[in-house]
N, C-alpha and C positions, 0 to 999 in steps of 0.2 A: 504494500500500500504506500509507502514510502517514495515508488520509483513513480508512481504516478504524482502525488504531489510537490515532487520535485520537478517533471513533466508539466505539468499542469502553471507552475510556477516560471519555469524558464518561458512558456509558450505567452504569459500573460506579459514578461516583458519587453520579449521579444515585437508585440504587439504594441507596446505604448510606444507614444513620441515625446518629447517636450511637450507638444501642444496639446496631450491626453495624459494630464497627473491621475494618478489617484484620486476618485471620490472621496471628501471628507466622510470618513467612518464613523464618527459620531452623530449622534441628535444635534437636527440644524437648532434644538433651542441650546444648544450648550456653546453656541457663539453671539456676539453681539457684532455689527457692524456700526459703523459712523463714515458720513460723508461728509466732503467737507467740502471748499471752493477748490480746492487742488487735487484730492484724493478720495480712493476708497480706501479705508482697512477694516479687515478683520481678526477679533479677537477672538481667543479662546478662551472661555469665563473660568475654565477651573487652572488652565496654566498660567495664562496671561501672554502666552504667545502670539505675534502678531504677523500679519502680513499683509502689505498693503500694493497697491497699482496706483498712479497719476492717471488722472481724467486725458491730460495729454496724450500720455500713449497709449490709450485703447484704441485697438483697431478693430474690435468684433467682440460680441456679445450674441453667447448663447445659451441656451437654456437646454439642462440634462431633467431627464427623469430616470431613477434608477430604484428597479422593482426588486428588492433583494432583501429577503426577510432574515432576520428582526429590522434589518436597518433599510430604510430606503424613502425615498422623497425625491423634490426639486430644485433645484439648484442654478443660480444666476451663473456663467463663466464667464469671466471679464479677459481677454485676451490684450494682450501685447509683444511685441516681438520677443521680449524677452523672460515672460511670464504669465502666469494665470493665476486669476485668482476666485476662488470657488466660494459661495453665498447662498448656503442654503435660508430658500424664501419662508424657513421658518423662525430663522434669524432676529433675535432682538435689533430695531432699525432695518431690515428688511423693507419694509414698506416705503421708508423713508428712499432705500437704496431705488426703487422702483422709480416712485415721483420724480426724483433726479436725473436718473436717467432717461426719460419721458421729457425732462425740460433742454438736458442741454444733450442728447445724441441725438441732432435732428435726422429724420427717414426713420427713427425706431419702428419696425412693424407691430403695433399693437394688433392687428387680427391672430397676427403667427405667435405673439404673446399669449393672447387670450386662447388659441388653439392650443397650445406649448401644456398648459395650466393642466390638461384632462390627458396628456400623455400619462400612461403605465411606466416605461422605457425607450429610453431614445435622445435623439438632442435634435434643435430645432435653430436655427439661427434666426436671429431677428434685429442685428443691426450691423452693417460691415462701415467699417470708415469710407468716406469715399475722395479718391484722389482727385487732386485739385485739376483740373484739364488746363 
């Protein structure tokens, strides 16, 4: 059983990029987020660990749903070239993180949002930067 979950383990990272972290493992309530005029971050309530992206360099925002018992939900991904930063929409500030981004990532798709919300599994994009022509 061993040679399988070592199998199983090489194939999973074999399979990620940069741009596909790890889902946070925990309950989206055991994070808080804050936004601010510059940034997002988020926190981790029981370590205090932090990570945060500049509004500047987001390039795309999309939204995971991952159906994986005990643990699972939805989750904001904030991309940048050199990062990601993960927000589940259970999040203390959460909402707050939504509002903001609805005001200043103009072209947000609110329909592919609101469709996003009733995913089981899956990701869905709903805002790409757009380069200046």
């Amino acid at each position: 059983m061993g040679w399988l979950r070592k199998l199983m383990g090489t194939l999973s990272r074999a399979a990620r990029t940069p741009f596909e972290p790890n889902v946070v493992l925990l309950s989206g309530k055991d994070y808080a987020v804050e936004v601010n005029a510059s940034s997002v971050t988020r926190q981790n309530k029981s370590t205090g660990q932090t990570r945060s992206i500049d509004w500047s360099n987001v390039t795309s925002v999309q939204v995971v749903a991952i159906d994986r018992f005990p643990i699972g939900g939805i989750s904001f991904m904030l991309y940048s070239k050199e990062a990601v930063l993960e927000v589940p929409i259970e999040s203390d500030g959460a909402k707050e993180l939504l509002s903001e981004m609805q005001r200043r990532l103009k072209g947000l798709d609110n329909r592919a949002l609101g469709d996003s919300m009733s995913m089981l599994h899956g990701f869905r994009e709903i805002w790409v930067r757009q380069l200046d022509a």
